[in-house]
C-alpha positions in Angstrom: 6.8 -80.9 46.3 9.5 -80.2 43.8 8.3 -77.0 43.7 8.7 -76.3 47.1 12.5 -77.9 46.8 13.1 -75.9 44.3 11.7 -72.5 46.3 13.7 -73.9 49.8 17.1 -74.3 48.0 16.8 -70.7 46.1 16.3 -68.8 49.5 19.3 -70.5 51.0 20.6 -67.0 52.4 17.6 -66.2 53.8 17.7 -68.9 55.8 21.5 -68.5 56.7 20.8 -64.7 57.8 17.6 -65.8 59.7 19.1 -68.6 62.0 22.5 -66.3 62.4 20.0 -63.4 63.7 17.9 -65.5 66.1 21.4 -66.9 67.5 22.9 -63.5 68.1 19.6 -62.5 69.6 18.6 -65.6 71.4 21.4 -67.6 72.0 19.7 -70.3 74.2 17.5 -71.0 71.5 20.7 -73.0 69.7 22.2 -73.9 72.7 20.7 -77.7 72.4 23.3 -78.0 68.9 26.0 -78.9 70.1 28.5 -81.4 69.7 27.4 -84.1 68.2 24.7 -82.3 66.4 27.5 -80.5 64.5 29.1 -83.7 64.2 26.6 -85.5 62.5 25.3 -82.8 60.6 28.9 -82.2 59.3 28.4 -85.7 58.2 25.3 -85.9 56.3 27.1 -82.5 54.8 29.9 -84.4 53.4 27.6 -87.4 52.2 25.2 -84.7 50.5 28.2 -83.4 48.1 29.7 -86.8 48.1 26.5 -87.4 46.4 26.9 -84.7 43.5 30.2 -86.3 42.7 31.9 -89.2 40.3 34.7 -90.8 40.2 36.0 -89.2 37.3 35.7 -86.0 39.1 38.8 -87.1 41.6 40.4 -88.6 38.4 40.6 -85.1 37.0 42.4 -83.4 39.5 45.2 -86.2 38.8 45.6 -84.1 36.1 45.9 -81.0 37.6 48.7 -81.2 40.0 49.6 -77.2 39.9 46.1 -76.7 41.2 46.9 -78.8 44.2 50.0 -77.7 44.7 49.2 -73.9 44.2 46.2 -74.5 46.8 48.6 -76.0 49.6 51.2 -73.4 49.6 48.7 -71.0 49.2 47.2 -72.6 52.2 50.1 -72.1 54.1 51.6 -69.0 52.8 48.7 -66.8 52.6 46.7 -67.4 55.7 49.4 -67.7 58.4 50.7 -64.2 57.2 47.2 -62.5 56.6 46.5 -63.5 60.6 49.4 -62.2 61.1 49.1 -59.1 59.6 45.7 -58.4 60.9 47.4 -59.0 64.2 50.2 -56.7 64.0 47.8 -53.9 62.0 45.2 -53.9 65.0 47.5 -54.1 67.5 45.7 -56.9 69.6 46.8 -58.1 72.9 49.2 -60.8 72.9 46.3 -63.5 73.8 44.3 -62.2 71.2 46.8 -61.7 68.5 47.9 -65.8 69.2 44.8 -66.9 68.8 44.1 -65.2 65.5 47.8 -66.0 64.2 46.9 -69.9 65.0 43.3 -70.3 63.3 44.9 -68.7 60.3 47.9 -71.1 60.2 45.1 -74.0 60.7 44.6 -76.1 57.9 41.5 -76.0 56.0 37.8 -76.8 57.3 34.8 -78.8 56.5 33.1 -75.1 56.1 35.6 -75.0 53.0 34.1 -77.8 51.0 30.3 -76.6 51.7 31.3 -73.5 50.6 32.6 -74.7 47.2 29.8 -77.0 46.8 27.3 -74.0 47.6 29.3 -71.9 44.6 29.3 -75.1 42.4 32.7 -74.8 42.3 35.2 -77.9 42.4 34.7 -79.4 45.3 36.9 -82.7 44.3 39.7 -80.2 44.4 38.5 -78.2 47.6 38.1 -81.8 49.4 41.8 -83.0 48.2 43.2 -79.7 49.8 41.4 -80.3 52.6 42.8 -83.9 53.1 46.3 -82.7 52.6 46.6 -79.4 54.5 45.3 -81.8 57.6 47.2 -84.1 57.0 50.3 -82.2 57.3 49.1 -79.4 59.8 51.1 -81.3 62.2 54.2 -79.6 60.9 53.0 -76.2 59.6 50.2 -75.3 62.0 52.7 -75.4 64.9 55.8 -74.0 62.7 54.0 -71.0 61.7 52.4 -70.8 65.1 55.9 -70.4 66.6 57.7 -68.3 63.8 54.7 -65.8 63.9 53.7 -65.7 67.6 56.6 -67.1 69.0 55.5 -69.9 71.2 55.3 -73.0 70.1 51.3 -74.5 70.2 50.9 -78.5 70.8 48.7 -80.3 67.6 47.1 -83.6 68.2 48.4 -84.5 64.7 46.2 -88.0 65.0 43.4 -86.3 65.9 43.5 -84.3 63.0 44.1 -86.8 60.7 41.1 -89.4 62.3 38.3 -86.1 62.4 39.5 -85.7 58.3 38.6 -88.9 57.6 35.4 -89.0 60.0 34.4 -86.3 58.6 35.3 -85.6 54.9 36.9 -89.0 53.6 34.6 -91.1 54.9 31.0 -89.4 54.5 32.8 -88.3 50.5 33.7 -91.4 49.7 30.1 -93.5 50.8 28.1 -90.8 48.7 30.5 -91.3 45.7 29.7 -94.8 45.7 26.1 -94.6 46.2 25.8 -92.2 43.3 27.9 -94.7 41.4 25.5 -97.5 42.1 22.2 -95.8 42.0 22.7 -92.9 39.8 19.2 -92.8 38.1 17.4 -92.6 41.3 19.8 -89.8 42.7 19.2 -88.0 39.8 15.2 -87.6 41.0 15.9 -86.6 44.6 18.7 -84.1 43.7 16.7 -81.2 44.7 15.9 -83.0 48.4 19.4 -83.9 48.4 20.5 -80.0 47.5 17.8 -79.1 50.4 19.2 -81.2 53.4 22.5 -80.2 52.7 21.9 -76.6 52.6 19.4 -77.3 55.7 22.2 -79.1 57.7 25.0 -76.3 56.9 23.0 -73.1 57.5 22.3 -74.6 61.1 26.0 -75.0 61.9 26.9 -72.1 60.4 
């Protein structure tokens, strides 16, 4: 069984590549995730790294404020203008060059933390950006969205802020916890654990 884990986790892009092809060839065939499938697998995403992480792995980044600050102006710098740029490069129609000008002056995603979690980077740090980009894209995500496509674009600035923490905070913080209570049994299922996580991301992605 461990084995097989073990074999599962190490062909992750196979996996990624095979359910990508099958849904650009067969669409209806993923039709049925919707929603709340992508809800809840975003969940049990977010519990899986929660589950790989300690406390002292949020204490750190305490001590690395430049990280965190570099990361939000980044954040806000570098995207809004790369969309921007990409726009105004290609020439896109006006619909089309908004809508490319506003997902890059969105804060950052869910898809974010997976990713840093798949490239065992930090993920305490990649889930602390997350938190605060969100938590301020009520300001920035409209600003930029005005300055570079000049119309101003309504954000649901709670709703934001409540799918963060249904999302990221919540699921983060309740596998923190259980690791911090039952570490020596974690510790024997972290290749399942690695498995269902990979399993639940390569089916939203």
């Amino acid at each position: 069984m461990i084995r097989f884990i073990h074999w599962f986790n190490n062909l992750y892009p196979v996996w990624l590549v095979t359910l990508a092809v099958i849904a650009f060839f067969k669409p209806s065939t993923m039709l049925w995730f919707d929603k709340p499938w992508i809800f809840w697998s975003l969940a049990a995403s977010m519990l899986g790294m929660g589950l790989t992480l300690t406390i002292a792995d949020f204490k750190a980044i305490g001590k690395m404020p430049g990280s965190v600050a570099l990361g939000f102006i980044a954040q806000y710098t570098i995207m809004p203008l790369s969309g921007w740029l990409v726009a105004t490069a290609l020439k896109l129609e006006p619909g089309l060059a908004v809508g490319v000008i506003l997902v890059a002056s969105c804060p950052g995603g869910m898809a974010s933390n997976m990713i840093s979690y798949l490239a065992k980077a930090n993920v305490a740090l990649s889930v602390v950006l997350t938190m605060i980009s969100t938590l301020l894209a009520f300001f920035f995500t409209p600003m930029w969205t005005s300055v570079l496509a000049g119309k101003y674009v309504p954000v649901d600035a709670w709703a934001l802020c409540l799918s963060a923490l249904q999302l990221t905070v919540a699921p983060m913080v309740l596998g923190v916890l259980i690791r911090w209570k039952l570490p020596c049994r974690l510790s024997q299922q972290s290749g399942l654990l690695w498995a269902s996580t990979r399993a639940c991301f390569s089916k939203m992605s």
